[in-house]
C-alpha positions in Angstrom: 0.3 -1.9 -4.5 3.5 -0.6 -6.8 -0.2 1.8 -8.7 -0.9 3.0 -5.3 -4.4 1.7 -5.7 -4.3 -0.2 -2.1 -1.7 -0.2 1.1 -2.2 -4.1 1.5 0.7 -6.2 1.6 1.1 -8.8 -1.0 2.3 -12.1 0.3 4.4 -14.9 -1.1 4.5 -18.5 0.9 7.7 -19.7 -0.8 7.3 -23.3 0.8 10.5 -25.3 -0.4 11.7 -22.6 -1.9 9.1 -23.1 -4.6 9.2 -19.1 -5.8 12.9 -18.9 -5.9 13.4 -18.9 -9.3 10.3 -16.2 -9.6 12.1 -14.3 -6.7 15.0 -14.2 -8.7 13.9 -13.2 -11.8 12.5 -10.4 -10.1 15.7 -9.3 -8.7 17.2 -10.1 -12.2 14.5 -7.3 -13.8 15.4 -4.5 -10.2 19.1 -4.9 -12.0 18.4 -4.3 -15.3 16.1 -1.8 -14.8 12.9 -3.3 -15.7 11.2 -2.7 -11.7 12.2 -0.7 -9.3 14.1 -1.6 -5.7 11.0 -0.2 -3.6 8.7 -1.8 -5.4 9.8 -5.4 -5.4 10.4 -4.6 -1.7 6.8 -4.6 -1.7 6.7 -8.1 -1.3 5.9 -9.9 1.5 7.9 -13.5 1.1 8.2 -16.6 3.9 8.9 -19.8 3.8 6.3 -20.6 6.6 2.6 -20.2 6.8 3.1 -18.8 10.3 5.8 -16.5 9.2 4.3 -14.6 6.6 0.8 -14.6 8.1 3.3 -12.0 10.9 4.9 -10.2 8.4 1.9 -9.5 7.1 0.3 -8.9 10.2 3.6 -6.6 11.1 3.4 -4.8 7.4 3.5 -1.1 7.1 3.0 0.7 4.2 6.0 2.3 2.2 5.2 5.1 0.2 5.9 4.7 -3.0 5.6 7.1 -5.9 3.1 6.6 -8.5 4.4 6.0 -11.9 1.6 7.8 -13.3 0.8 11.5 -12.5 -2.9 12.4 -12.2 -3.3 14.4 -14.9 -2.0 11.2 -17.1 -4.5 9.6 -19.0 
């Protein structure tokens, strides 16, 4: 999703809070600069199967810029 190479949303069933410490060390890489706000944002996270099942049913695509310009190779 963060390549631009699908719109799907990528879900996370944190049951028990078992992807906390994941969850945080993502926000511990948006703060020092290592991924950007919009693309952990990209995440779809619940603690329920139900829950993220609608959130991802509910997900809209945000656009996000590619990190790589076309004429990159």
């Amino acid at each position: 999703g963060q390549l631009g190479l699908h719109q799907k949303p990528i879900g996370i069933l944190n049951t028990n809070g078992f992807y906390n410490e994941l969850l945080q060390f993502m926000e511990h890489m948006v703060r020092k600069g290592f991924l950007k706000m919009e693309n952990y944002e990209l995440l779809v996270v619940d603690a329920s199967i139900a829950g993220l099942l609608q959130k991802m049913k509910d997900y809209t695509p945000k656009r996000v810029p590619k990190w790589l310009k076309p004429d990159r190779t």
